[in-house]
C-alpha positions in Angstrom: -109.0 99.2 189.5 -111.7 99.7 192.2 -109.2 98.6 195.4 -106.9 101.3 193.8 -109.0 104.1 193.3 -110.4 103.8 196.5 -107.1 103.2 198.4 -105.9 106.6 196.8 -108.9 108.5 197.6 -108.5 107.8 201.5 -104.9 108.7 201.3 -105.1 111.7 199.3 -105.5 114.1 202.1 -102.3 112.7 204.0 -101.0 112.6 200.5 -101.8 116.1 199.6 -100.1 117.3 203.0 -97.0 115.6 202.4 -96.2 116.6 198.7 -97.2 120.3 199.8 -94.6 120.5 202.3 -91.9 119.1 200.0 -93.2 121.1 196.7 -89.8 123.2 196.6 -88.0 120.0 196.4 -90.3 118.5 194.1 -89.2 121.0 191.3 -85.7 120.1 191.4 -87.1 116.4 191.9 -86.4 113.8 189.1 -89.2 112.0 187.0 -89.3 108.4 185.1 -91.3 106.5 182.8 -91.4 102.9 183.1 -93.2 100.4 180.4 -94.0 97.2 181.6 -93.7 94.9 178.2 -93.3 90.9 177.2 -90.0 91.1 175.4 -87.8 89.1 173.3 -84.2 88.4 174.7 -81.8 85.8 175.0 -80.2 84.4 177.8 -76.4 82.9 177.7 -76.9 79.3 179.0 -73.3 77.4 179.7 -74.6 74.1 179.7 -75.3 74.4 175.9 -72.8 77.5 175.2 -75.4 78.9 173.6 -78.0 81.8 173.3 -81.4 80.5 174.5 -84.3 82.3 173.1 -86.7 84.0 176.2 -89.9 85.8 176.2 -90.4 87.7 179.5 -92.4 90.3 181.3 -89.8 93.2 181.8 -89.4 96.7 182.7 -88.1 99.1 179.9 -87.2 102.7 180.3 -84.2 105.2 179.6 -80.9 103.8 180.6 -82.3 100.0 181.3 -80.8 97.1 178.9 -83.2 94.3 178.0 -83.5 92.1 181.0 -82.6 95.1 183.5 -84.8 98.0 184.0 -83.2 101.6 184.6 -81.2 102.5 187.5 -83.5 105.3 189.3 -81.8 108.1 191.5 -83.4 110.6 193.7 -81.9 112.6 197.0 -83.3 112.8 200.2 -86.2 115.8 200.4 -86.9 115.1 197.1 -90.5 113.5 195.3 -89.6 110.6 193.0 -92.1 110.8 190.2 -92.7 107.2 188.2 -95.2 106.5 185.8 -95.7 103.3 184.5 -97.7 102.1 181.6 -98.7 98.4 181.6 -99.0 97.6 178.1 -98.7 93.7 178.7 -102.1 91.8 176.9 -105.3 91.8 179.2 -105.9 88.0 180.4 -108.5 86.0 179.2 -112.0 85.2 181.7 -110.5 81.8 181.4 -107.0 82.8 182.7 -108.3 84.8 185.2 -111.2 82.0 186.7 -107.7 79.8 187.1 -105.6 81.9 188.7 -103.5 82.4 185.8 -103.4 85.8 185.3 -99.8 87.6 185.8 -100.6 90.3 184.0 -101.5 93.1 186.7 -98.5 94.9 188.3 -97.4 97.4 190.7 -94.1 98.6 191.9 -92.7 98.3 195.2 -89.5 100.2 196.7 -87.5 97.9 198.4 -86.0 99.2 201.8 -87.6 102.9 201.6 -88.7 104.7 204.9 -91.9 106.0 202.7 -95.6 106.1 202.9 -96.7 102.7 202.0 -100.4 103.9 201.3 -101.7 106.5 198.2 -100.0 106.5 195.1 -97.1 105.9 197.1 -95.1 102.6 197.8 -98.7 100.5 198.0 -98.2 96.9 197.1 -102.3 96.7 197.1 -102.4 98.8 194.2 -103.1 97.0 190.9 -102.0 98.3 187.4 -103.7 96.3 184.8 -103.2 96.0 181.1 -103.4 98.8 179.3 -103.5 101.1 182.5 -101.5 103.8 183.3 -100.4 104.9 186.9 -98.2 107.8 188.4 -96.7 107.6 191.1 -94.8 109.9 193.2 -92.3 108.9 196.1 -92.0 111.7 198.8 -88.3 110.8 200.1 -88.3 112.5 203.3 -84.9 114.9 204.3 -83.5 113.1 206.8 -84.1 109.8 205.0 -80.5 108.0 204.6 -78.6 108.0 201.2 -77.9 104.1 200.0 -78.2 101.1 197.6 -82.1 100.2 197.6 -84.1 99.2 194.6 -87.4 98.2 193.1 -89.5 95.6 191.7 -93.4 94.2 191.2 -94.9 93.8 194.3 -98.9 92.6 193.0 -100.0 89.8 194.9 -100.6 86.8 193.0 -97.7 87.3 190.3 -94.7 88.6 192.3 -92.6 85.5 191.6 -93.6 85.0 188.5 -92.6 88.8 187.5 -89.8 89.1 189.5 -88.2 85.5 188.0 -88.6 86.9 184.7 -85.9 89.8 186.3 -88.2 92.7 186.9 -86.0 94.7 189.0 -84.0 97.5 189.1 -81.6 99.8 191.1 -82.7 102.5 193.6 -80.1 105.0 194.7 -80.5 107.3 197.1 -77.3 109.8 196.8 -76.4 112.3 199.5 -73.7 115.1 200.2 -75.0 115.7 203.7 -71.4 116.6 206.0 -72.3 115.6 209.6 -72.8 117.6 212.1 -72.6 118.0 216.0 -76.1 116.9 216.3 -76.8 114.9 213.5 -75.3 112.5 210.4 -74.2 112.5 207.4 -73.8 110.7 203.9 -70.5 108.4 203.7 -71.1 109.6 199.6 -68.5 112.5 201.1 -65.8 110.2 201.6 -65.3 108.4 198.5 -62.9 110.8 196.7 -58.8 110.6 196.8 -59.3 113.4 198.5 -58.5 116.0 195.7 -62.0 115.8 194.9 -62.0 112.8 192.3 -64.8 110.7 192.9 -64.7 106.9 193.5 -65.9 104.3 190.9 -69.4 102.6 191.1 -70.5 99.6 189.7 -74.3 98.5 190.4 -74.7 94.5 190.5 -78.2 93.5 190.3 -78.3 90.0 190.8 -81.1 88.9 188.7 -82.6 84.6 189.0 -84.6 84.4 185.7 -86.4 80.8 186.5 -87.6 80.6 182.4 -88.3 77.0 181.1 -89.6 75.5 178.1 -92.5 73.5 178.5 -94.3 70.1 178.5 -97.6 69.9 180.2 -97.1 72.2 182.3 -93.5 71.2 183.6 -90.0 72.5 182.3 -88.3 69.7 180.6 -85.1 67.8 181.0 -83.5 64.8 179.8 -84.6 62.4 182.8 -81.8 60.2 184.4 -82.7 58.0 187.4 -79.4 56.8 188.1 -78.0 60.2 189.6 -78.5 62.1 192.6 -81.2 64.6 192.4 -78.7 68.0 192.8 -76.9 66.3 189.7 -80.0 66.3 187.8 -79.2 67.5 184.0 -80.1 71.6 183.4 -83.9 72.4 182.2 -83.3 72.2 178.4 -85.1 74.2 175.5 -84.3 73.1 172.4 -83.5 75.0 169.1 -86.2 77.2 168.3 -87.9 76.9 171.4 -88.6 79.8 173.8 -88.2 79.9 177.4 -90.8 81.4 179.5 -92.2 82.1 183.1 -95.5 81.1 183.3 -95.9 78.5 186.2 -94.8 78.9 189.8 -93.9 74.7 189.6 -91.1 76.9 188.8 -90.3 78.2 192.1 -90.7 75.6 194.2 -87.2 75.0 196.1 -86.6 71.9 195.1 -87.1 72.4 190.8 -85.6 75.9 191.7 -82.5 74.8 192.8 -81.8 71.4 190.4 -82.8 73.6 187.6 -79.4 74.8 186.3 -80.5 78.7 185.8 -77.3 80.9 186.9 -77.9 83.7 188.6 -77.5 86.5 186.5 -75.8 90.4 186.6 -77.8 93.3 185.1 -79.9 90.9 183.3 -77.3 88.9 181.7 -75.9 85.3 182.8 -72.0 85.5 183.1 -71.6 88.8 181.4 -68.1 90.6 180.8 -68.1 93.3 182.7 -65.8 96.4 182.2 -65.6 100.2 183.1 -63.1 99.2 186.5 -59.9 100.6 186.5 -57.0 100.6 188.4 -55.4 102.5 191.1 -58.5 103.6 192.6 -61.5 102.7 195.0 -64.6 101.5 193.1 -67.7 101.7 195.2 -69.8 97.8 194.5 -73.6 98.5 194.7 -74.7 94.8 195.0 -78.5 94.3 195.3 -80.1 90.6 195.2 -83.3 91.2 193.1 -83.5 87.0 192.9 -85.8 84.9 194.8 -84.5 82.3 196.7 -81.1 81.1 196.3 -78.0 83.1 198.1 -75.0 84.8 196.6 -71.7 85.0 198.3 -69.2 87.0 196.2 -65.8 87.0 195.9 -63.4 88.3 193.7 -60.0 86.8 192.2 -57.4 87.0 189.8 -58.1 85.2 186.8 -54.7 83.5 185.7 -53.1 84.2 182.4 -53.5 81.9 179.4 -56.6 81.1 180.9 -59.2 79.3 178.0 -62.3 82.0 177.6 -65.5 81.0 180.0 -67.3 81.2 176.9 -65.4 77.9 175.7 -66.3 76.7 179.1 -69.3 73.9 179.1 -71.3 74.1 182.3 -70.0 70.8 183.5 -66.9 71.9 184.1 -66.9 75.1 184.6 -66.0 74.1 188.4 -62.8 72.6 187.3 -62.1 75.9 185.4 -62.7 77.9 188.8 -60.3 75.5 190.5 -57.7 75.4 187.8 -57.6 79.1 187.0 -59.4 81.4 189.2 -56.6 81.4 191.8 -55.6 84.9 192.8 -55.9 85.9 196.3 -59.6 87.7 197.6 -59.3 91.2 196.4 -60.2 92.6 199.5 -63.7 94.1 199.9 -64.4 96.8 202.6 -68.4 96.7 204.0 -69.8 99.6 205.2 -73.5 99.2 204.2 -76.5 96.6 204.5 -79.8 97.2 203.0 -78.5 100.7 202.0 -78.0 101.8 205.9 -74.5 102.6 206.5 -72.8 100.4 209.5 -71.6 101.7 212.7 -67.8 100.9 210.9 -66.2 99.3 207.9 -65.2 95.8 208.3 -62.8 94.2 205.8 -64.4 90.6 203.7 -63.0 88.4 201.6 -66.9 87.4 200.4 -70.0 89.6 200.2 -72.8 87.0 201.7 -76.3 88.3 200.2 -79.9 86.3 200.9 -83.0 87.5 198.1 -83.4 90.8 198.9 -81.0 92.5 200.4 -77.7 94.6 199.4 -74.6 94.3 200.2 -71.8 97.6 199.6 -68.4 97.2 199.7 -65.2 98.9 198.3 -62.6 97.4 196.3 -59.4 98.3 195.2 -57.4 96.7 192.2 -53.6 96.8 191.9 -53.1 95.1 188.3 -54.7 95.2 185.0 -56.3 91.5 183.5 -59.0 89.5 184.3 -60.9 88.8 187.3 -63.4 85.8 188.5 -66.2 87.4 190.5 -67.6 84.0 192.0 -70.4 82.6 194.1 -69.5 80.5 196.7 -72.9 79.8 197.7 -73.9 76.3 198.2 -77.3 74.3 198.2 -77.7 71.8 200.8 -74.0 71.7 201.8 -73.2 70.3 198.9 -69.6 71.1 197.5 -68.2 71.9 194.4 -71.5 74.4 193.6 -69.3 77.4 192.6 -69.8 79.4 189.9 -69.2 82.1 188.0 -71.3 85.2 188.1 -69.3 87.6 185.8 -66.0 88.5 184.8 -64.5 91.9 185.2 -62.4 93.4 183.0 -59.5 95.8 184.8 -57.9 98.5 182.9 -55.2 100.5 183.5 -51.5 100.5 184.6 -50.2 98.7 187.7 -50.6 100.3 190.3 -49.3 98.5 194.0 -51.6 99.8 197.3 -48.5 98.2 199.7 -51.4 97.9 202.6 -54.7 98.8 200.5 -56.4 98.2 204.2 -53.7 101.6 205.3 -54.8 102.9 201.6 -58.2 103.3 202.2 -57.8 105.4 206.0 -55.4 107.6 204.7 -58.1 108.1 201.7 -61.1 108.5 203.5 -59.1 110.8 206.1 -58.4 113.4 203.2 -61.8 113.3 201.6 -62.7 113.8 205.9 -60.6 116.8 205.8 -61.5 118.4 202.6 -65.4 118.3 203.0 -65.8 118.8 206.8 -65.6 122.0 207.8 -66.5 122.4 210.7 -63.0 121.7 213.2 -64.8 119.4 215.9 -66.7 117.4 213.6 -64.0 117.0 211.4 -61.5 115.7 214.1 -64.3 113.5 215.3 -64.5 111.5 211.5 -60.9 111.6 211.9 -60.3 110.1 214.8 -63.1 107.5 214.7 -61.8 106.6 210.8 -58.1 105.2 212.8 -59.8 103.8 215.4 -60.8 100.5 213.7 -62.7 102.5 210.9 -65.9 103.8 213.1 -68.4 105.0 210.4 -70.8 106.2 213.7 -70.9 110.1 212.4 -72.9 108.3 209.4 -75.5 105.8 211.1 -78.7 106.8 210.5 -80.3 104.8 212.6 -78.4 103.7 215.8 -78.6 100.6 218.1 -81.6 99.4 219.8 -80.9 99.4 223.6 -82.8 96.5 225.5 -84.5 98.8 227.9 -86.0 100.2 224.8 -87.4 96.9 224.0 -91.8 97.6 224.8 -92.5 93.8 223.5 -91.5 90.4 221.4 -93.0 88.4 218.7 -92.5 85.3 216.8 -93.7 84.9 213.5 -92.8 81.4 211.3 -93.0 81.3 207.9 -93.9 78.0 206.0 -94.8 76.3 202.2 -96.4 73.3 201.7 -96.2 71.9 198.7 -99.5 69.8 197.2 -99.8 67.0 195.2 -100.9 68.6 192.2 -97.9 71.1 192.0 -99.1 74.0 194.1 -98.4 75.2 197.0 -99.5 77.0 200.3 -97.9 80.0 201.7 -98.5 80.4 205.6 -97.6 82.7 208.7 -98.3 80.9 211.6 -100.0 78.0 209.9 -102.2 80.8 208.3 -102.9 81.3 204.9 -102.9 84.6 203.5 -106.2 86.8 202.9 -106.3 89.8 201.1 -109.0 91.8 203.6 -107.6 90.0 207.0 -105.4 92.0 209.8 -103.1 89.8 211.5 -101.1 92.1 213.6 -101.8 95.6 214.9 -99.1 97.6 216.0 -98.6 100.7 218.1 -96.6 103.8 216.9 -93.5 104.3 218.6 -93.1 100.6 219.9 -90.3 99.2 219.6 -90.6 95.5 219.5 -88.1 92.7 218.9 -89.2 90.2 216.3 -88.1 86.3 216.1 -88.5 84.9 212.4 -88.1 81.4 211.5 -88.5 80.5 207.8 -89.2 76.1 207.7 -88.2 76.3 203.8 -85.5 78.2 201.5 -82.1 78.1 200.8 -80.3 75.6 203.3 -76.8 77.9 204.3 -73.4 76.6 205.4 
């Protein structure tokens, strides 16, 4: 508590400045209340077909669901107010001499251009139990609208907080029209151009690493006859609760063999409905996991098809070959990390790494069933696909002919019916047919090479002990808490070289 009292006190001037000039936003600005709590859930495990039985650190508010906490939304020039109550149980002096405390929490706002000090977005701060902490956000005006989101960020129990799925959406939403001399939000766009607004659907790709226990290690059946990436799934047997406790957890190697799915919106494999057809649905999809990669694509699931649900694990990669065999549905990126690209470019996958976000447009022709499938594979091995949810399509059929042409003549009448201004207008226009150029909504544009004032090359590295743990290094160096590593210069512009000797291995 001292480290954040103290931290707020020497930011409170800069702090005081900054919510002073946006106090007529913050009026209109929206507030939320977060409660961080060890809940009972259940978790859908295919290699059983059953329910397992979880208890998990998780963040509940208005509009979350269990394992997902509540989508937040705030517009640029606006103060984001959050307060969070950690009513999670203080940890023991024993816990805490070990270094097995994960009780302490803070929240961390993934990909905004905000003031990392104060009661701001400061990962030093620490919320214990039974503390209560507001925060308040100042989004600056000409901050971009987009996908972003949030999770823990308190040193010491990050993975173990954010593998219990301790995340949750972000959205910035805009209705900026560009101008001559400045951008604006692609939000404009997506309407048929009579003003109807596009669908959304937010995909938080959650990894909840929970395990049941024996000294200290999540069991399985052990079988030395097969190859370690066939090892059998963690198992917790009937009336046994999974938990995250242990970062033996998150080690790559028991990470990936483990057999935990990842998840969507706190659920594995979920149904997922609220997609219609004959429209443009806007997918917001945020990796909130920690180490393994999600490549998305979407197909038609065939008719007669037996439910996933009747599906074992085991074969569920037959069941993709055998009945998941539609072409793509064609996704249009425009965003990564919630910046809008310089223009759209059409995917048959979305390719995501722990962390970032992905947004894409999709447009579906027929009613039924659709696989929405990783292709993702661990150490090039094949046959790793899986199934991350099916959607659910309603509606009548309704045939696109060239959903590519579909889309420009869309976004050209939403172009024309919220741009005003003639120049600007024929500008978005013109740049829309010319290979879809989104440039009138970059917010940030390229760095030039002769804007380049230096280099650096950081590597990151984990080695793994005998005794289970592990060392986290830049450079070969360990972290400490007090120590400065690098000290950068305002207005540099530096290109950085990062080399990561662990993770996910990538095709």
């Amino acid at each position: 508590m001292k480290n954040k009292l103290a931290a707020f006190a020497a930011c409170s001037v800069v702090a005081a400045l900054a919510l002073s000039a946006g106090a007529e936003a913050q009026s209109n600005s929206p507030h939320y209340e977060l409660s961080v709590e060890r809940i009972s859930d259940e978790v859908y495990n295919p290699w059983t077909q059953k329910m397992d039985a979880v208890e998990l650190r998780a963040f509940q508010g208005e509009g979350g669901d269990g394992l997902v906490a509540p989508v937040m939304r705030v517009n640029p020039g606006q103060v984001l107010s959050l307060t969070v109550d950690n009513n999670l149980d203080p940890c023991s002096a024993e816990q805490i001499a070990q270094n097995r405390c994960y009780n302490s929490t803070n929240i961390h706002t993934h990909g905004l251009w905000i003031s990392p000090s104060g009661n701001s977005d400061n990962v030093m701060l620490s919320i214990d139990p039974g503390e209560r902490f507001e925060y308040e956000f100042v989004i600056p005006p000409d901050h971009p609208s987009g996908t972003f989101w949030y999770h823990p960020h308190m040193h010491g129990a990050t993975s173990i907080q954010l593998g219990s799925g301790m995340a949750g959406a972000l959205i910035i939403d805009g209705d900026r029209v560009p101008t001559p001399t400045s951008p604006g939000d692609i939000d404009i766009l997506f309407n048929d151009g009579e003003g109807n607004a596009f669908g959304e659907q937010i995909m938080v790709f959650s990894q909840i690493q929970y395990g049941c226990f024996e000294e200290g290690e999540a069991r399985r059946r052990p079988n030395p006859d097969i190859a370690p990436w066939d090892l059998p799934p963690w198992e917790c047997e009937d009336g046994e609760v999974g938990t995250v406790e242990s970062f033996r957890l998150f080690n790559p190697f028991p990470e990936m063999t483990s057999g935990r799915l990842t998840g969507v919106n706190g659920k594995v494999q979920p149904t997922i409905t609220g997609i219609d057809t004959g429209r443009f649905h806007r997918l917001r999809m945020i990796h909130a996991g920690l180490r393994r990669s999600v490549d998305m694509s979407i197909r038609k699931l065939a008719e007669g098809a037996p439910d996933l649900r009747d599906v074992a694990g085991r074969d569920q990669n037959k069941w993709i070959a055998e009945y998941c065999t539609g072409d793509p549905i064609e996704q249009f990126h425009f965003a990564d990390d919630g910046l809008t690209r310089y223009s759209m470019r059409k995917v048959e996958s979305s390719r995501l790494t722990a962390g970032s976000r992905f947004d894409a447009l999709a447009y579906f022709e027929e009613p039924g069933s659709y696989c929405v499938i990783n292709n993702a594979v661990w150490g090039r091995i094949p046959n790793q696909e899986r199934i991350l949810a099916i959607f659910e399509v309603s509606g009548e059929t309704a045939p696109a002919g060239n959903v590519t042409e579909l889309l420009a003549e869309t976004l050209i009448k939403a172009a024309e019916l919220k741009i005003d201004d003639p120049e600007v207008r024929s500008k978005v226009v013109a740049d829309l047919k010319d290979d879809f150029s989104l440039y009138s909504f970059a917010w940030r544009k390229p760095v030039l090479d002769d804007e380049i004032t230096g280099r650096q090359h950081v590597t990151f590295s984990i080695v793994d002990n005998d005794d289970g743990s592990a060392v986290l290094s830049i450079d070969g160096v360990p972290y400490e808490h007090a120590r400065v590593d690098r000290t950068l210069t305002l207005g540099d512009v530096e290109e950085w070289e990062i080399t990561s000797n662990v993770g996910d291995v990538l095709p």
